[in-house]
N, C-alpha and C positions, 0 to 999 in steps of 0.2 A: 871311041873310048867307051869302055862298059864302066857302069855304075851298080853300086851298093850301095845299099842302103844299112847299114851293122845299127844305124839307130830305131830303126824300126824294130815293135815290140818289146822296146827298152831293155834289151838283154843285158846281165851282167860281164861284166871283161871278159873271162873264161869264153862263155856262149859267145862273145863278137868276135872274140881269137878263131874258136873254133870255125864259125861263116866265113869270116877271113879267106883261111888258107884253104876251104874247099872252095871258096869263087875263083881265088887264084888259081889253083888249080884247072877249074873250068876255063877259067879264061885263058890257060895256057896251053889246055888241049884243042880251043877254040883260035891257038894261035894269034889273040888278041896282046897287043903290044902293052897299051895304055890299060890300066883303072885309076878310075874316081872314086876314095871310100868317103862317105860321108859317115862322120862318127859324131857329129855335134859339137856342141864345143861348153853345154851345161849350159841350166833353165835362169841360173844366177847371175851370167855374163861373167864367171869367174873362171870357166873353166870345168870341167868335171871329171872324173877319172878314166872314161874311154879314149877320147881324144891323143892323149897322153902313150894311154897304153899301145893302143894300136898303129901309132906311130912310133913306139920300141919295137914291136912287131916287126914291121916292115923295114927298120932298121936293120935286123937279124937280117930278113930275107935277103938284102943286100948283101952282105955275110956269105951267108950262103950258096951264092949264083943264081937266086932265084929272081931275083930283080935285079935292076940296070941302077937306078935312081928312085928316089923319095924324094918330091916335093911338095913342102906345108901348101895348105891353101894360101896362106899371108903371105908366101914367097913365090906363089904360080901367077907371075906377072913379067910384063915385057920389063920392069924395072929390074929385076934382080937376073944374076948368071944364071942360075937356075932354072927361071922362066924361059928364059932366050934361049938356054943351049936346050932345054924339052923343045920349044917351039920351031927350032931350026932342024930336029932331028923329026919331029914330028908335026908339020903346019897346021895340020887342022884341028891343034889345040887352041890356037888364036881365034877360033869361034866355036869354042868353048862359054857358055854364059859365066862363068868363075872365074874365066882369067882374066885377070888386072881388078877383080873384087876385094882380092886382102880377103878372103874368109876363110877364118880358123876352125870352123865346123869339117875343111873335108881336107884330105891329102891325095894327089895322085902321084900312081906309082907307074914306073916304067917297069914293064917284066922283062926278064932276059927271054 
């Protein structure tokens, strides 16, 4: 699974959209299935406006054909469908160190 980092350098939404969809990109000419975005989740524990946004993002993408699935970090666990039908279609998310964490800092995506 590749990983992002969109919280690094503290970019504004626009600037993490933008890293966004050039890694996906990358990662789809790299033929990579999975990404991990980590977008934080705010220094308040409230939440903050990246999180938010770049999971509308990848919404779209789904939209679009560009991805398969979106799932939050708080739902990338063997508890929920979600979790289990990523992990059956792909196992070696199951030693993933996030799955079964519940953390709202990252989301991964399945790309078509």
């Amino acid at each position: 699974m590749r990983t992002i980092n969109l919280e690094a350098g503290l970019p504004d939404v626009e600037e993490a959209r933008r890293r966004l969809l050039r890694e996906m990109q990358a990662a789809r000419r790299a033929n990579a299935r999975l990404m991990k975005v980590i977008h934080g989740w705010g220094s308040s524990g409230e939440g903050g406006r990246l999180g938010p946004a770049i999971r509308k993002s990848l919404r779209l993408r789904v939209k679009e054909g560009v991805a398969v699935a979106v799932v939050a970090g708080e739902r990338f666990s063997s508890d929920t469908v979600e979790g289990r039908e990523l992990a059956q279609r792909h196992p070696a998310v199951r030693g993933d160190p996030d799955f079964n964490r519940a953390n709202p800092g990252i989301t991964v995506v399945e790309l078509a």
